[in-house]
C-alpha positions in Angstrom: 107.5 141.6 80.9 107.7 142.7 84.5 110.3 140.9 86.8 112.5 141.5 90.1 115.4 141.8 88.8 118.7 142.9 91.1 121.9 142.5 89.7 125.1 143.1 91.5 127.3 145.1 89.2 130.0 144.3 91.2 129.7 140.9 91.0 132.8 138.9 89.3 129.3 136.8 87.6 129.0 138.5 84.3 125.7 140.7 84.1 124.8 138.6 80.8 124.8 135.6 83.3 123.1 136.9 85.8 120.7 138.0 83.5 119.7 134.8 82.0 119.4 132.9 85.5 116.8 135.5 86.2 114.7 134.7 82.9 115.8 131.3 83.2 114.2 131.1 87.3 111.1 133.1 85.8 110.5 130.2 83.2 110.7 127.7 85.2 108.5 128.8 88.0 106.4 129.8 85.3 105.8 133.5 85.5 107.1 133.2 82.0 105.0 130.9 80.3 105.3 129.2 77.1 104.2 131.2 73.9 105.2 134.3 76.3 106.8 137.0 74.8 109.5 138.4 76.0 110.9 142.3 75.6 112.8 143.3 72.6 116.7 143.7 73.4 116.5 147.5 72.8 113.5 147.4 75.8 115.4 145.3 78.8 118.7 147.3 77.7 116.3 150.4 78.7 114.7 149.1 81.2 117.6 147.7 83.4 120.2 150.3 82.3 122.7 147.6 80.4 124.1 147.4 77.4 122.6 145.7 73.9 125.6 143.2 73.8 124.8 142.1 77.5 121.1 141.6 76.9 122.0 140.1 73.5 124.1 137.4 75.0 121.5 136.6 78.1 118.8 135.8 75.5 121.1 133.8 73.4 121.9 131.2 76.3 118.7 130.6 76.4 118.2 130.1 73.2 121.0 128.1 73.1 119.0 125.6 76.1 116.0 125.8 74.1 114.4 127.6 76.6 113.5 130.8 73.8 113.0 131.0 70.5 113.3 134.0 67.9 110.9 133.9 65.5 110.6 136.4 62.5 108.3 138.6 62.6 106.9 137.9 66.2 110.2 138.8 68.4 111.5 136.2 71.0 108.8 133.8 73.1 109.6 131.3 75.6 109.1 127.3 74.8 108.8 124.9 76.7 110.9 124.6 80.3 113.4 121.8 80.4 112.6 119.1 82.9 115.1 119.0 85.2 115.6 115.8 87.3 117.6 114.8 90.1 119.3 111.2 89.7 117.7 108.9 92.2 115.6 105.8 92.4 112.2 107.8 91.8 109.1 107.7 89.1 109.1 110.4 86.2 105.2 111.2 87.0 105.6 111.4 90.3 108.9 113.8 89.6 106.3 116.2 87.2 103.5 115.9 89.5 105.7 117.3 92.8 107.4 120.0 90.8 103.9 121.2 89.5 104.0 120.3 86.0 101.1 118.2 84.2 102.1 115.2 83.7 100.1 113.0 80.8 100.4 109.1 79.3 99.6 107.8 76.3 100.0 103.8 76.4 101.5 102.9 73.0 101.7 99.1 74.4 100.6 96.9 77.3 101.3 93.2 76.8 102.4 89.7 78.5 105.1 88.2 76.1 108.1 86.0 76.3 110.9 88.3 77.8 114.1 88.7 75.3 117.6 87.9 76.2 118.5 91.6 77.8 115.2 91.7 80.1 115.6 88.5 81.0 119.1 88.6 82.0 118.3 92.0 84.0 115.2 90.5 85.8 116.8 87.1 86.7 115.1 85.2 84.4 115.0 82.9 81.3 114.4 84.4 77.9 110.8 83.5 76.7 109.8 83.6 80.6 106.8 85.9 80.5 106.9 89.2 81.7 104.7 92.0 81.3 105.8 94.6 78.9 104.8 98.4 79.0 105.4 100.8 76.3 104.5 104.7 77.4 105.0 108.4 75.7 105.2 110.6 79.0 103.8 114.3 77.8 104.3 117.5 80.3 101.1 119.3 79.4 100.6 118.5 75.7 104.3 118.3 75.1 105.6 114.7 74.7 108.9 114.5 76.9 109.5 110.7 77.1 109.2 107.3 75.6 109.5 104.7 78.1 109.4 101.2 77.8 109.4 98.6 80.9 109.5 95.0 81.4 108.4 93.6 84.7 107.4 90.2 86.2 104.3 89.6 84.8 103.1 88.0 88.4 103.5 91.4 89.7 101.4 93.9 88.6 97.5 93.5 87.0 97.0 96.9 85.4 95.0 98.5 82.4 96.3 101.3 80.3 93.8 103.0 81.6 95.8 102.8 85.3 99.0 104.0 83.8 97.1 106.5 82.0 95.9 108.4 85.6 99.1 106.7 87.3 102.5 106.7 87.9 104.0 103.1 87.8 105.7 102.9 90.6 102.9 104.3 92.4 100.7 101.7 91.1 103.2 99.0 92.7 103.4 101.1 95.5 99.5 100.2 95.7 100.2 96.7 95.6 103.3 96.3 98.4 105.7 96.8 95.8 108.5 98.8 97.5 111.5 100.0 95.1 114.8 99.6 97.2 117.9 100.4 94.6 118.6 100.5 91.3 121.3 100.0 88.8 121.4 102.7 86.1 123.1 103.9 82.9 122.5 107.2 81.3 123.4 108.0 78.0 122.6 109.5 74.8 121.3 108.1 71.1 120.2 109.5 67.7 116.3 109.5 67.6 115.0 106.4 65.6 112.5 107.8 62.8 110.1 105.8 65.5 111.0 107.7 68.5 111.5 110.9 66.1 107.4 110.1 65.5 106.3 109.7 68.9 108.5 112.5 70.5 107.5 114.9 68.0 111.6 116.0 67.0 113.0 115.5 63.6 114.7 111.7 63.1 118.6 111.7 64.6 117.7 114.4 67.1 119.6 114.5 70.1 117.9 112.1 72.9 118.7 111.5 76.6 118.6 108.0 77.5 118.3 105.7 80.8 119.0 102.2 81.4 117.9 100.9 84.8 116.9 97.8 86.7 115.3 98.2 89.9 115.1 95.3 93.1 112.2 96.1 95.8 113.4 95.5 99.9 113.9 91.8 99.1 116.6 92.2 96.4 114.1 90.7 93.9 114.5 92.8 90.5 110.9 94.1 89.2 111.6 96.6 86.3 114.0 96.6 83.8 114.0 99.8 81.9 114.7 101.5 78.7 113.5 105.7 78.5 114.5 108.2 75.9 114.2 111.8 76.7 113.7 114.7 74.5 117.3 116.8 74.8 115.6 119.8 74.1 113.0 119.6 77.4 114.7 117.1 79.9 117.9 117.2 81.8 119.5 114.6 85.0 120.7 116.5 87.6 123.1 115.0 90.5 125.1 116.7 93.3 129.2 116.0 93.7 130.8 116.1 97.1 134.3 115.3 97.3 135.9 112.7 98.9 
């Protein structure tokens, strides 16, 4: 393991902190990669000239993010980088693509049917109307990160699974003068379903990230109402606060 690493010792940042935002910045640029293994504690306490305790507790906040993972017998290898995204009106594979991940889709469903009460209500119509109704794992690589399901107009968009599989969806409306204006949107959090716990690859109740949205194009019309759950372990919002 060979990395830049300057630390300011006379920094009020603790060194363990400082430590783990430099393996942290490593793994997610990627000069870590996943199955990686990193240095024993005994080596980077050698290496950098600090103290067992200090590089104990850097590797353990990451472990704690489940960004490493001891394993007996083998030492301590980096997993899979947590997505990090910023809140704003924007389309998950587009998000991966730009920040030089690999995004994948696996269509689970694609289907006209008679919209239910909540996608009705959130797209302005009557329940039983038909809309068209999408239901998508998102993988980063070969690691399944979402499970997405979307209900849209079903005048709106003709599109195979093989689109969405070599597409973003709001590209593909991009494509067809669709242009996303605002959104409404909820996140939250839920126990994985033993469904979701399937297609996500986690055990059943695991932790999951969720997002609620319904987006209007530059007429005000609504065209998607959405349901996602994110892996916790791989996938994080992010937003910026300013006070007022």
């Amino acid at each position: 393991m060979k990395l830049e690493l300057t630390l300011d010792r006379h920094s009020p940042v603790p060194l363990y902190y400082q430590l783990s935002q430099v393996l942290e910045r490593a793994i997610a640029s990627g000069e870590l990669k996943p199955g990686d293994k990193i240095d024993t504690e005994v080596e980077i306490s050698e290496k950098y000239g600090l103290s067992r305790p200090t590089v104990r507790q850097a590797i353990q906040a990451l472990v704690n993010k489940g960004m490493l993972v001891r394993r007996r017998g083998v030492g301590t290898q980096v997993v899979h980088a947590q997505v990090r995204r910023q809140v704003e009106l924007t389309s998950l594979y587009d998000d991966l693509a730009r920040s030089n991940h690999h995004p994948k889709t696996s269509v689970v469903q694609l289907k006209v049917q008679g919209a239910d009460e909540v996608a009705a209500n959130a797209l302005g119509m009557t329940a039983g109307d038909d809309v068209l109704f999408l239901e998508r794992v998102r993988f980063d690589g070969d690691e399944p990160l979402a499970h997405m399901t979307n209900w849209l107009p079903s005048d709106l968009l003709d599109v195979t699974a093989a689109d969405l599989e070599e597409h973003g969806l709001y590209e593909l409306l991009r494509r067809v003068g669709v242009q996303m204006r605002v959104a409404n949107q909820r996140i939250g959090a839920k126990a994985a379903t033993p469904r979701e716990a399937k297609l996500l690859e986690v055990r059943r109740g695991a932790p999951l990230l969720t997002m609620e949205r319904t987006a209007f194009d530059v007429t005000g019309r609504p065209v998607e109402y959405a349901l996602h759950a994110y892996r916790a372990d791989s996938y994080a919002f992010e937003t910026t606060l300013v006070e007022r």
